[in-house]
C-alpha positions in Angstrom: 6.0 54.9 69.6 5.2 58.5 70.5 1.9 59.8 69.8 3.1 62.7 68.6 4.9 59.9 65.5 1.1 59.8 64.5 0.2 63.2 63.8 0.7 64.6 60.5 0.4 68.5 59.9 -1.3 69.3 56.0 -3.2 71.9 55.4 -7.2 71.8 55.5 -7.3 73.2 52.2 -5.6 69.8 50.9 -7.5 67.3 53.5 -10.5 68.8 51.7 -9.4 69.0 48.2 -8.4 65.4 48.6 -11.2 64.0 50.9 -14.5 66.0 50.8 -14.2 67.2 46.9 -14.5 63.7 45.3 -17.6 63.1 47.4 -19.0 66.5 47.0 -19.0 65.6 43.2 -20.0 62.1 43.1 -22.9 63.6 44.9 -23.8 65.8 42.3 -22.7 64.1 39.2 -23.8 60.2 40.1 -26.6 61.1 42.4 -28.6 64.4 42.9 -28.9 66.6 39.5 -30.7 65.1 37.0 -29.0 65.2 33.0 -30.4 66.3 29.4 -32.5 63.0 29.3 -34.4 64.5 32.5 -33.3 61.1 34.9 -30.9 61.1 37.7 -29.0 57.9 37.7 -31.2 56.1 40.0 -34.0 56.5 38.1 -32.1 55.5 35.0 -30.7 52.4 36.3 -34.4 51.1 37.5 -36.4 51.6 34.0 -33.0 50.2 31.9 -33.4 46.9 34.6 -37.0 46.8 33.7 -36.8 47.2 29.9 -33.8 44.5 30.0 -36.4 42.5 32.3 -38.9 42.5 28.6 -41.3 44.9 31.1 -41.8 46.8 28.3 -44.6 44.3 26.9 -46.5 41.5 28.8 -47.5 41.1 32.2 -46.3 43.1 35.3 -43.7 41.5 37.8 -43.1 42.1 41.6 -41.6 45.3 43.1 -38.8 43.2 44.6 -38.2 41.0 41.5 -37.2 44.5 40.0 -35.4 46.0 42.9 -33.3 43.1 43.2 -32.3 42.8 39.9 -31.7 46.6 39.7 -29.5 46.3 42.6 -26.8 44.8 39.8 -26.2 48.6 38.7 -27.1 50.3 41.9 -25.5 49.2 45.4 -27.7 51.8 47.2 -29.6 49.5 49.0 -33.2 47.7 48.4 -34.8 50.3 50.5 -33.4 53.2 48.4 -34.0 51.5 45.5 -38.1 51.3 46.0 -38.8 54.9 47.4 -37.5 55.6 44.1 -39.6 53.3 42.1 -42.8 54.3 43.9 -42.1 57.9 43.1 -42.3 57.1 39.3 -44.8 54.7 39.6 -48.5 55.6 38.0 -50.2 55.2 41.1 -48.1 57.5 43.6 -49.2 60.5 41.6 -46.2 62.0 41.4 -45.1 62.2 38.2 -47.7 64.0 35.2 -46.2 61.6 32.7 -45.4 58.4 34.8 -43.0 55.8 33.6 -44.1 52.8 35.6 -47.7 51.2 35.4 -48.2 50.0 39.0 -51.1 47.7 40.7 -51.1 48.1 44.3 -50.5 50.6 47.0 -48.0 53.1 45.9 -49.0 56.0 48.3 -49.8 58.9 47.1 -47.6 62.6 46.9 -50.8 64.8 48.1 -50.5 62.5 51.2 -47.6 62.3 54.1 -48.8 59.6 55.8 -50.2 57.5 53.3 -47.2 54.9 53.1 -46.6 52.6 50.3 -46.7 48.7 50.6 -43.7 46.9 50.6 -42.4 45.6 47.6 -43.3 41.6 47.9 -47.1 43.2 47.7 -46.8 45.4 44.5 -46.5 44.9 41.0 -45.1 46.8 38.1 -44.1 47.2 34.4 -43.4 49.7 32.5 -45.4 52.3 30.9 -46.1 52.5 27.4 -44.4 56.0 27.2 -40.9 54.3 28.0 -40.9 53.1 24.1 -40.3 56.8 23.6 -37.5 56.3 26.4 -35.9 53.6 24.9 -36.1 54.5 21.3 -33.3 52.3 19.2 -31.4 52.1 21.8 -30.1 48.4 20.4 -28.6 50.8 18.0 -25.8 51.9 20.0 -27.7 55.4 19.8 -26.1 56.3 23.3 -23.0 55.6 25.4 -23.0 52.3 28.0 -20.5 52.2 30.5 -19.5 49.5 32.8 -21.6 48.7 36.0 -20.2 49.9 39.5 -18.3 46.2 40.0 -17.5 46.1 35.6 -19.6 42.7 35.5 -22.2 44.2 32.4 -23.2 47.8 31.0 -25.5 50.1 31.3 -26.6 53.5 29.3 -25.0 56.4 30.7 -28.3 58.4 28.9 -31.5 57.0 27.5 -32.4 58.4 23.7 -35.3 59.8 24.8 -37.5 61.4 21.4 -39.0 64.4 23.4 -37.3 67.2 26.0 -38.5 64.5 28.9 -36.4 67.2 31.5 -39.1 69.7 31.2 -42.0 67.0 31.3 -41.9 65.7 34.9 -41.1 67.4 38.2 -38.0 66.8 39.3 -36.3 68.1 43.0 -32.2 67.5 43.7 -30.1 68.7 46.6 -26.4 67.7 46.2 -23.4 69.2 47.9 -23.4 73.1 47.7 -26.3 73.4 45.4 -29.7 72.1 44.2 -32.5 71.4 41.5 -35.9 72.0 41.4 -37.7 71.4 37.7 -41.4 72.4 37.3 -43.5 69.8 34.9 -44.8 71.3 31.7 -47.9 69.7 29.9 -46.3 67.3 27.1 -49.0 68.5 24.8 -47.7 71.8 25.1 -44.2 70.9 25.4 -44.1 69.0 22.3 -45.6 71.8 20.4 -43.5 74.4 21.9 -40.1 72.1 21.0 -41.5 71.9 17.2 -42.0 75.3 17.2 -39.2 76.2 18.7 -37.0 73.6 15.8 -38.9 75.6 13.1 -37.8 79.2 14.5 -35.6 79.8 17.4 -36.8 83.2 18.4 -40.0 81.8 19.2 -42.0 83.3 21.8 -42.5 80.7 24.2 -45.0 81.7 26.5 -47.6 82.0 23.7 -47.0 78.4 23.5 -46.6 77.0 26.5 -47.5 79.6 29.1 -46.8 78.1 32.5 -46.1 74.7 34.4 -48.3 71.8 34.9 -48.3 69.4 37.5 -49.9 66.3 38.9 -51.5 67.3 41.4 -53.6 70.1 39.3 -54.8 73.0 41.4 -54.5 77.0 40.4 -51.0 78.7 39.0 -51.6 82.8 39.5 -50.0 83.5 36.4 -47.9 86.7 36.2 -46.2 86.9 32.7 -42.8 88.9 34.0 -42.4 86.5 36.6 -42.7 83.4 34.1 -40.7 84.6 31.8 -37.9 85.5 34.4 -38.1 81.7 34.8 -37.9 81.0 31.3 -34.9 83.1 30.7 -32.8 82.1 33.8 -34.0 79.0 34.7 -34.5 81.0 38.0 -37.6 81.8 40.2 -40.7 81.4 41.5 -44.6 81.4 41.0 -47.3 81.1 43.6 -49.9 78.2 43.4 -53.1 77.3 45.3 -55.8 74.4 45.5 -59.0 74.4 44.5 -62.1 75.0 47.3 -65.8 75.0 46.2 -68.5 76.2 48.7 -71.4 73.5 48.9 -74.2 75.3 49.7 -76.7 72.6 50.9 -73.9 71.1 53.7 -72.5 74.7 54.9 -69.3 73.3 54.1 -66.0 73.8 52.2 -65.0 71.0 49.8 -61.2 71.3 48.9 -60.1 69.0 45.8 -57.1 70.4 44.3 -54.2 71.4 46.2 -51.0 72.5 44.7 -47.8 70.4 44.5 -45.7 71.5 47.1 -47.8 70.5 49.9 -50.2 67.5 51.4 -53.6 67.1 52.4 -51.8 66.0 56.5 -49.9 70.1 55.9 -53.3 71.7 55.1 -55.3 70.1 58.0 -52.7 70.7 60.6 -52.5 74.5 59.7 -55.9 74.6 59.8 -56.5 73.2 63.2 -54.0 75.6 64.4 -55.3 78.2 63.2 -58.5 77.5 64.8 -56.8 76.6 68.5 -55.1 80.0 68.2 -58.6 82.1 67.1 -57.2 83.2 64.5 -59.8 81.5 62.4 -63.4 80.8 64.3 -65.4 80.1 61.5 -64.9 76.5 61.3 -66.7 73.6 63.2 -64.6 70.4 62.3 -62.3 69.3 59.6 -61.5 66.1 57.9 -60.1 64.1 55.3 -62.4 62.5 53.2 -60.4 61.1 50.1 -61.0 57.8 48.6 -61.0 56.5 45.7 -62.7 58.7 43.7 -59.7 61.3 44.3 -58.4 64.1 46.9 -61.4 65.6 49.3 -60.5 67.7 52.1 -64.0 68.5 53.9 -64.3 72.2 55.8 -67.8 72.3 58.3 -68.9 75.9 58.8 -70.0 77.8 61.6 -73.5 79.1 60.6 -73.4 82.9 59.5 -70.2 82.1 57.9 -69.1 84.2 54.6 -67.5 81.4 52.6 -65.7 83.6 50.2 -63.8 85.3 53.0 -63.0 81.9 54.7 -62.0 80.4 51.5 -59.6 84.0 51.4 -58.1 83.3 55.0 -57.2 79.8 54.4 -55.4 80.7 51.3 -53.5 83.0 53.2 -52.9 81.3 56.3 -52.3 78.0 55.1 -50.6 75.6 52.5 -53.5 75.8 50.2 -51.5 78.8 48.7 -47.7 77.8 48.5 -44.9 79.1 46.2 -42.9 77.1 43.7 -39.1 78.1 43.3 -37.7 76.9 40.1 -34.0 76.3 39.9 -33.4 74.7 36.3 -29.9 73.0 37.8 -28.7 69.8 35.3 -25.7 68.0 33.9 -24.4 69.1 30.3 -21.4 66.9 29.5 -21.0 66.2 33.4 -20.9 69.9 34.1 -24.0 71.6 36.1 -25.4 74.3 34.4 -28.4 76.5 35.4 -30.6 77.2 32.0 -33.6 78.6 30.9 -36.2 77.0 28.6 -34.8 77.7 25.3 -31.4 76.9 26.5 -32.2 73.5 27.8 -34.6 72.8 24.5 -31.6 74.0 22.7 -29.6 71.7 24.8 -31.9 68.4 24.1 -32.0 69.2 20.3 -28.1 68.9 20.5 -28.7 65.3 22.1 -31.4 64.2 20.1 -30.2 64.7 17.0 -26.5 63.1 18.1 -28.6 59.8 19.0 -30.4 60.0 15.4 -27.2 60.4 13.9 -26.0 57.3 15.8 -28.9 55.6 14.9 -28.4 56.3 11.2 -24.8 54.8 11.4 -25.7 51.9 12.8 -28.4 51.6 10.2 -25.8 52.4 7.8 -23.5 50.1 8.5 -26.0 47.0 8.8 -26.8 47.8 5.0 -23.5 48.2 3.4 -22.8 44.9 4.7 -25.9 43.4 3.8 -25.0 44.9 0.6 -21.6 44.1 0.8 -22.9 40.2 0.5 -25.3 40.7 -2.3 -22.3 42.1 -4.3 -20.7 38.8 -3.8 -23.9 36.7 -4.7 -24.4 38.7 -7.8 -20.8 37.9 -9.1 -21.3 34.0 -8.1 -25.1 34.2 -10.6 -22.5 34.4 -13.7 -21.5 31.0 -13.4 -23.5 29.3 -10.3 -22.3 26.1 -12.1 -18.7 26.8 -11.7 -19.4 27.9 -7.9 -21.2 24.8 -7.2 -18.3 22.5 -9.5 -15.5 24.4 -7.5 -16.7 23.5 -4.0 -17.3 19.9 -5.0 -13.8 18.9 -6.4 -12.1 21.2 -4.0 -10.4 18.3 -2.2 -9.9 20.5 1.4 -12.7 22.4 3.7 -10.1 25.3 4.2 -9.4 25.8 0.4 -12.7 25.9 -0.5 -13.1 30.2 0.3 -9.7 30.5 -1.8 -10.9 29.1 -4.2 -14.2 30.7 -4.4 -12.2 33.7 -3.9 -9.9 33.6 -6.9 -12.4 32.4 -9.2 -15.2 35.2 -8.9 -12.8 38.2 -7.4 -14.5 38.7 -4.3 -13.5 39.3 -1.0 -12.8 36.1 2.2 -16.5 37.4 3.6 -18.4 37.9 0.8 -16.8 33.8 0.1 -17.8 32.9 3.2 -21.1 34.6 2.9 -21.3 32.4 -0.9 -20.0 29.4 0.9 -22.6 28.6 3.9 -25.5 29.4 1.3 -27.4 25.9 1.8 -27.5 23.4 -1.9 -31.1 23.8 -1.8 -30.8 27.5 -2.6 -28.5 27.2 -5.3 -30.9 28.0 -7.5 -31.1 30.5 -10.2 -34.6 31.7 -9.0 -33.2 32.2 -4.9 -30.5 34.4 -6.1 -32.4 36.4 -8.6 -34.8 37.2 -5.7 -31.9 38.1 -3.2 -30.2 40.4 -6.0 -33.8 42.0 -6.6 -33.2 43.1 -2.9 -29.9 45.7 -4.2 -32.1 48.0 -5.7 -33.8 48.8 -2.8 -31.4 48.4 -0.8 -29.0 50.8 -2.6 -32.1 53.8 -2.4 -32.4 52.8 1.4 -28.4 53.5 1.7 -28.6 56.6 -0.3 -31.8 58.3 2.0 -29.7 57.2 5.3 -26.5 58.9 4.0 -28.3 62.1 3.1 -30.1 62.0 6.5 -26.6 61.8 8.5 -25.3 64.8 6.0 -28.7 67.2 7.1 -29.7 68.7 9.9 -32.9 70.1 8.3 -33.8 66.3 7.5 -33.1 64.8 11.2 -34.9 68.1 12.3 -37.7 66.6 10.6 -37.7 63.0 12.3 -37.8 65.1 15.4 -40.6 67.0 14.9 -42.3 63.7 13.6 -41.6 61.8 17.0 -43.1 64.9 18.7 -46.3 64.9 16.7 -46.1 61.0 17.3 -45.7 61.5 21.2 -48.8 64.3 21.2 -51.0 62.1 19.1 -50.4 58.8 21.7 -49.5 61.1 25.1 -50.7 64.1 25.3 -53.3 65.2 27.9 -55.2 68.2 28.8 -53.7 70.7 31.3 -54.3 70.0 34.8 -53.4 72.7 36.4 -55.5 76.0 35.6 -53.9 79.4 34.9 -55.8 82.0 36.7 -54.4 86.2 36.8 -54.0 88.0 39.7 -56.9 90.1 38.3 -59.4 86.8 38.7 -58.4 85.8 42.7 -59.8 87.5 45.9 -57.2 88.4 48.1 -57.9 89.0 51.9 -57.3 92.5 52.9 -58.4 91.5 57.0 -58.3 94.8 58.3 -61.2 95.7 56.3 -63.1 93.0 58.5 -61.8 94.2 61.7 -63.4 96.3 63.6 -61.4 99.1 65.5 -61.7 100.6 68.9 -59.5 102.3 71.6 -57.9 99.9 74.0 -55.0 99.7 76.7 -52.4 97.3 77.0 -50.7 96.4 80.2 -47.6 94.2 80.1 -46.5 92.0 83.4 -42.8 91.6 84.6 -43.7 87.5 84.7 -44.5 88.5 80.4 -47.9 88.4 81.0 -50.5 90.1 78.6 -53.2 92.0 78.8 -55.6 93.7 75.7 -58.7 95.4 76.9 -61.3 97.9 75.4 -61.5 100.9 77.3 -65.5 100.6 77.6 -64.6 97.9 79.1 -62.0 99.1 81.0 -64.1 101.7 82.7 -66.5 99.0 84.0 -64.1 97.1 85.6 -62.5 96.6 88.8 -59.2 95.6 90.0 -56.5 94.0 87.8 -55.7 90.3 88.7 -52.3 89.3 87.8 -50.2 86.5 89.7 -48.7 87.0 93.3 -44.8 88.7 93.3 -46.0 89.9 89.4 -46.0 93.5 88.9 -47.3 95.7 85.3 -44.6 97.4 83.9 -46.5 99.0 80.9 -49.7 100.6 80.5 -50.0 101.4 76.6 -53.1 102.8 74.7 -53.6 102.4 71.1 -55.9 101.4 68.8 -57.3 97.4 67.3 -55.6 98.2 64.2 -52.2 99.0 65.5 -49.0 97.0 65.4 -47.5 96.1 68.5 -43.5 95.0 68.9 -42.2 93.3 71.6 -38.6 93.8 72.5 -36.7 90.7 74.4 -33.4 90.1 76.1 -32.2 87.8 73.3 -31.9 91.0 70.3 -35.4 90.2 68.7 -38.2 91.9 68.1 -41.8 90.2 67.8 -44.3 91.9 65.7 -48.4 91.2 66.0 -51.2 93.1 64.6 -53.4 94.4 68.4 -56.6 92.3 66.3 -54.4 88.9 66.8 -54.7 88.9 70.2 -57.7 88.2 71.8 -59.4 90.9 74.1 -59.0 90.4 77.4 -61.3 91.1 80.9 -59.4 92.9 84.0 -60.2 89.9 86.0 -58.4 87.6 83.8 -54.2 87.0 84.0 -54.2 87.7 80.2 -52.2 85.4 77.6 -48.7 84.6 78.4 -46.6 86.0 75.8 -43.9 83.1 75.1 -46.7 80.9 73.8 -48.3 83.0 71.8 -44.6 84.6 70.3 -43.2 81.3 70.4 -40.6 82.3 72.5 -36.9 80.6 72.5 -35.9 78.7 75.8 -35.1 81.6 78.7 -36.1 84.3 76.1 -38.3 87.0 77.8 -40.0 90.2 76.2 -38.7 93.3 77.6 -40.4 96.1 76.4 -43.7 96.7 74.3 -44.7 99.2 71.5 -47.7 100.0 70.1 -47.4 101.7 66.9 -49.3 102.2 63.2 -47.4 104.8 61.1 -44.3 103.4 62.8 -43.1 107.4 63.6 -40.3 107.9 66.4 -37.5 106.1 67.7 -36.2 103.5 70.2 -33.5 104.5 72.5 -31.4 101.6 74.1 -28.9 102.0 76.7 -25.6 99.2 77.1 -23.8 98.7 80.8 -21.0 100.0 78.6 -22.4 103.6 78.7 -23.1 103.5 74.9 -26.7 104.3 73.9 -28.0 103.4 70.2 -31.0 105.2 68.5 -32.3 103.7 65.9 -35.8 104.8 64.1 -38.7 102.8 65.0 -38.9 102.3 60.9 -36.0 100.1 61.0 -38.6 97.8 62.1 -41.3 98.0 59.2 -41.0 95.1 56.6 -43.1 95.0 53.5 -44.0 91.6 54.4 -45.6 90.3 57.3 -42.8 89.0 59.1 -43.6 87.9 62.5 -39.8 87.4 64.1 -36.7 90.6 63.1 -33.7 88.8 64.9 -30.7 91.6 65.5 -33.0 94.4 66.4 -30.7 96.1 68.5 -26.7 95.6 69.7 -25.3 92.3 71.6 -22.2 94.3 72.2 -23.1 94.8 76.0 -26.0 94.1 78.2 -28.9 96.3 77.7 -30.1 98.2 80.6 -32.6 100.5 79.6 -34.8 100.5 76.2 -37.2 103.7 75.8 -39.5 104.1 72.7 -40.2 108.3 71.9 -42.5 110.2 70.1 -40.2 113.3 70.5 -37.2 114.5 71.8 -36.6 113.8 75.8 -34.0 113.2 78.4 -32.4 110.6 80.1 -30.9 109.5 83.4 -27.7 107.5 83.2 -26.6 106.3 86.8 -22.7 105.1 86.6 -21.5 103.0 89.4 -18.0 102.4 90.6 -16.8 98.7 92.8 -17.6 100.6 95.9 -20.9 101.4 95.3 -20.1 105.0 94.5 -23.0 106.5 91.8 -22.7 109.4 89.6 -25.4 110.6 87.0 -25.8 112.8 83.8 -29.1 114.0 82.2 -28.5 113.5 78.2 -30.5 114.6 75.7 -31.8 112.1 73.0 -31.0 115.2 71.1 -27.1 114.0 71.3 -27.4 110.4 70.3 -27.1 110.1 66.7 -29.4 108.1 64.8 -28.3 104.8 62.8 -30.7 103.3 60.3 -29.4 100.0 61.3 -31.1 98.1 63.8 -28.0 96.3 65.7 -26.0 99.7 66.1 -23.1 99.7 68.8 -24.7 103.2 69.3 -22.3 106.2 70.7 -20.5 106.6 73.7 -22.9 108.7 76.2 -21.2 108.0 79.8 -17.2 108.3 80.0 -16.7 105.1 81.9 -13.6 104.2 83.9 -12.0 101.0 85.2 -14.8 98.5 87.1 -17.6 101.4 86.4 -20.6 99.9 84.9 -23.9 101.4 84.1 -27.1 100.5 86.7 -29.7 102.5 85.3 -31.2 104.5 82.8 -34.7 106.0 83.3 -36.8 109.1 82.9 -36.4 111.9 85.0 -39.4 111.7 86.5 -38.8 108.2 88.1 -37.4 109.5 90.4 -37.1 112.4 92.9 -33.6 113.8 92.5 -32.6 117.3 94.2 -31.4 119.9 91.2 -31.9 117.7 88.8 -30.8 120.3 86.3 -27.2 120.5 86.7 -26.5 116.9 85.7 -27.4 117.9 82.4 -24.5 117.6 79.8 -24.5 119.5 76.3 -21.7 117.1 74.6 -20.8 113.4 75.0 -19.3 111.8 76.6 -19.2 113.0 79.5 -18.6 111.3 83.4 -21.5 113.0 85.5 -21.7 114.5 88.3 -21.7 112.2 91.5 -25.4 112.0 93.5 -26.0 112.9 97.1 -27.1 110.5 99.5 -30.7 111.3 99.2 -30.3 111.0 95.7 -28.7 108.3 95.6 -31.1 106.7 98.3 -33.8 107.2 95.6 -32.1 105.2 92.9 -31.3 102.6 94.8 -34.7 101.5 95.4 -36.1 102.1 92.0 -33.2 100.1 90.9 -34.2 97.0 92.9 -38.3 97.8 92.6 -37.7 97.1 88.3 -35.5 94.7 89.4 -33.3 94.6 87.0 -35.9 93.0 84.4 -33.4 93.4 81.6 
């Protein structure tokens, strides 16, 4: 057989349609986005085991005994199974309304090395809350569907008597999109879904303002920004521990911190922070949480202003950490991004679907007890005759028949007549059953009016919630504070500035130095075949940017970097940027109103201008990537305050060099950064550019007439003196670029 026999040509588009899609949405239907009862269906399938387990009531059980017998609906694995339990578990902390009650070590969220104990060594049950979960549910309320292998059921949603999706936090990442629900404070939820039944148009922040989570800590509340969230289901909010001076131990006690983060994050930051001077106020740092709860101690250097401290680590570290909110879940197997009142609208739908169910279940059961009682009340005409015909009926099968023909009633209310036991055939036993009808027939009527309102089941709604409040409801954890109430750090107010130099090493070494310092000094000391290729002044306050050969740019307030002595090598400038493998900085600027431009020059004879403002971001952003063209190699990059003029040496295969003097006057600007820039040098087959520079590098005879008014333009070729000259301040730079 050829190999070529096995190769079949279809189109991608199918291989994908038929291979990739059905995983892709078995991902996100069976696995990652939660549905309208708030559980994905792992954690669905784990509290269903346990409530089928009678965990409901009683004593708790082993981890494993659950996560083996949870392994009948969920093949995942036993592994899989108890990182999921452990998450809902009381103890782990991650959940503000847990649905597992847990004894033993369950790790905690606020912690990323705190691991949890195996399963043989923990033991769980579930919460009293999951009576809300599994409300009626023996009343076919919701859907069951087979297991994965068909061998028993299981609820595909769990009647659930308050909007549970909005009471827990819960994160998803399926194939091509996500979830991410903030936790609101059940108290407030309840009240806010009530509300919300009584009149639709409700304002909901009034009611229930912002998230709450588990882990407590600050929310800077900004009402456009929450209600952005509210209406789209779309957004984000900033949040930030809690840290309380303690005045007697000249230390910082941090017990809070907000959800997104752990105590491992914090501490890490921190001591980089302080290995890096960018923070020198503190002496040690260390965990101390036990079990009295999270404690994250801060030793201070003495002199130390707390309050600003307590500002730099909010803005330096995790302390302070945004929440995005994307409000992603199933609706009838479809995802759907909503907003509050659309997912509350959403759960009403499904709440009051399972109450119906309920109701005809309820329904149902009656008319058949009733159904019965009919036929008993027909046999208390003539018990006598009942009792005469099932004694001289002479055959077992004839007896229903009979019973049957003689009262008019129906084979099961016979039946029912029949298997009544002799010692109940008694006129005072069936008056008591028929005294039953009565109240069975009002019970009927209230269930049929029920199924036929929605204003009535609205009303068992609103009663569960004020039963749920009553029995669940806590007190917010997490605080609501304005932007109005925090201290933000504005560091340059702190920072003292003077006028320094810079000088920038072909080996990217680093040097910052005061000039009264400067003046006092001696010779520089930099490493042996090193050479400076910059000498820049500016000022403390000023932004530098440092250009390398791999398009980025690297942007650092002067203050960041320590102050250097003349005798020293300076810093070395890929640790401190953080540098990619073989990526070197180029070229330095030292700016603060960001005025001017940057003039780079390709091998292609193309030179870009770009405005050095093309470089200012609102927000401190350390790395630009794309900050000029990858087109062509860059030979020569040139920052200006003004116009100027600039060398361009072309050089032909056999060495031949010819130059033109170009105004930056004739390279049009581009706003953006990565501009191919404009053809400055008319270049010819094998020509390459070798250099551009300033006209005063070098010492080149008349000068002047290599000066072009219009581009492009070939140049005029160099004498030998000339070209002499070029030559060697071509190798002296070396090429660095």
């Amino acid at each position: 057989m050829m190999d070529s026999d096995l190769i079949i040509e279809q189109k991608i588009t199918d291989t994908l349609e038929q291979n990739y899609m059905p995983y892709a949405m078995s991902v996100i239907v069976s696995r990652a986005i939660p549905e309208i009862d708030g559980f994905k269906p792992s954690h669905r399938k784990i509290l269903y085991t346990m409530y089928k387990m009678k965990l409901l009531k009683g004593q708790r059980t082993k981890s494993a005994n659950v996560v083996g017998q949870t392994m009948k609906l969920n093949p995942h694995g036993d592994q899989a199974i108890y990182a999921t339990l452990v998450r809902l578990a009381h103890a782990n902390e991650s959940l503000l309304l847990p649905y597992i009650d847990s004894k033993g070590n369950f790790g905690k969220v606020t912690s990323r090395d705190m691991k949890y104990a195996a399963p043989r060594y923990t033991e769980v049950k579930l919460a009293e809350v999951c009576e809300e979960i599994f409300m009626e549910i023996d009343k076919e309320n919701v859907d069951f569907v087979d297991n994965y292998d068909g061998s028993m059921k299981e609820p595909a949603l769990l009647p659930i008597t308050f909007p549970n999706i909005l009471a827990n936090p819960n994160k998803g990442i399926a194939v091509g999109m996500a979830s991410n629900f903030a936790s609101f404070n059940l108290k407030e939820l309840c009240h806010t879904t009530i509300a919300f039944i009584k009149n639709p148009n409700v304002d909901l922040l009034s009611l229930m303002p912002a998230p709450d989570f588990p882990t407590g800590g600050e929310l800077i509340y900004v009402p456009e920004e929450m209600q952005k969230i509210y209406d789209t289901g779309q957004g984000s909010f900033r949040m930030r521990g809690k840290a309380e001076y303690i005045k007697q131990d000249n230390m910082i006690e941090i017990s809070e911190i907000p959800y997104t983060t752990t105590i491992e994050q914090i501490i890490d930051k921190i001591i980089e922070l302080v290995k890096t001077n960018k923070i020198r106020e503190i002496s040690d740092v260390r965990d101390e949480t036990d079990l009295k709860g999270l404690k994250i101690a801060i030793d201070l250097k003495r002199g130390t202003d707390p309050d600003k401290l307590i500002a730099k680590l909010f803005k330096y570290t995790p302390l302070e950490d945004s929440f995005s909110c994307n409000f992603n879940m199933l609706i009838n197997g479809r995802p759907k991004i909503l907003g509050v009142k659309s997912i509350l609208n959403e759960w009403l739908i499904f709440r009051r679907e399972c109450i119906r169910r309920s109701v005809r279940y309820d329904i149902k059961k009656l008319t058949d007890k009733l159904h019965l009682l009919y036929g008993l009340k027909e046999v208390l005409l003539d018990i006598d005759l009942a009792i005469k015909i099932i004694r001289e009926t002479e055959r077992d099968k004839e007896v229903i028949g009979n019973l049957m023909n003689a009262f008019s009633i129906d084979e099961v209310q016979a039946e029912y007549v029949a298997d009544i036991r002799l010692r109940y055939l008694n006129k005072e036993y069936i008056l008591n059953r028929l005294s039953e009808l009565t109240e069975l027939e009002k019970q009927l009527e209230k269930l049929n009016a029920l199924l036929g309102s929605e204003s009535k089941i609205n009303k068992v709604i609103i009663k569960d919630l004020e039963r749920v409040v009553k029995k669940y409801g806590q007190d917010r954890k997490t605080q609501l504070v304005t932007t109005n109430e925090i201290v933000t750090l504005n560091e340059e107010n702190h920072v003292e500035d003077y006028n320094l130099k810079v000088f920038f090493t072909a080996h990217n070494y680093f040097k910052k130095i005061s000039l009264v310092s400067l003046r006092s000094s001696g010779d520089h000391k930099i490493k042996e075949e090193d050479e400076i290729l910059q000498e820049i002044e500016g000022n403390n306050k000023d932004e530098i940017l440092f250009f390398t050969n791999q398009n980025n740019v690297y942007k650092l307030k002067l203050y960041e970097i320590e102050d250097q002595k003349v005798s020293s090598l300076g810093v070395y400038l890929p640790n401190i940027l953080d540098l990619e493998t073989d990526e070197e900085v180029v070229y330095c600027v030292i700016t603060r109103e960001f005025e001017g431009f940057m003039i780079f020059g390709f091998e292609n004879g193309k030179m870009a201008r770009v405005p050095l403002s093309a470089y200012k971001t609102k927000t401190n952003r350390k790395k630009l990537v794309k900050a000029y063209s990858d087109e062509s190699n860059l030979v020569g990059i040139f920052y200006f305050n003004e116009e100027s003029s600039l060398l361009a040496i072309r050089e032909d295969p056999k060495g031949e060099m010819r130059a033109l003097l170009c105004s930056t006057e004739l390279v049009t600007e581009k706003v953006t950064k990565n501009t191919k820039g404009i053809q400055i040098v008319r270049m010819k087959k094998g020509t390459r550019i070798s250099a551009y520079m300033m006209p005063t590098d070098v010492d080149i005879k008349d000068i002047e007439k290599y000066k072009i008014e219009s581009v492009p333009k070939s140049g005029d070729e160099l004498d030998l003196v000339s070209k002499l000259a070029v030559n060697q301040w071509i190798e002296k730079k070396n090429n660095k670029l």
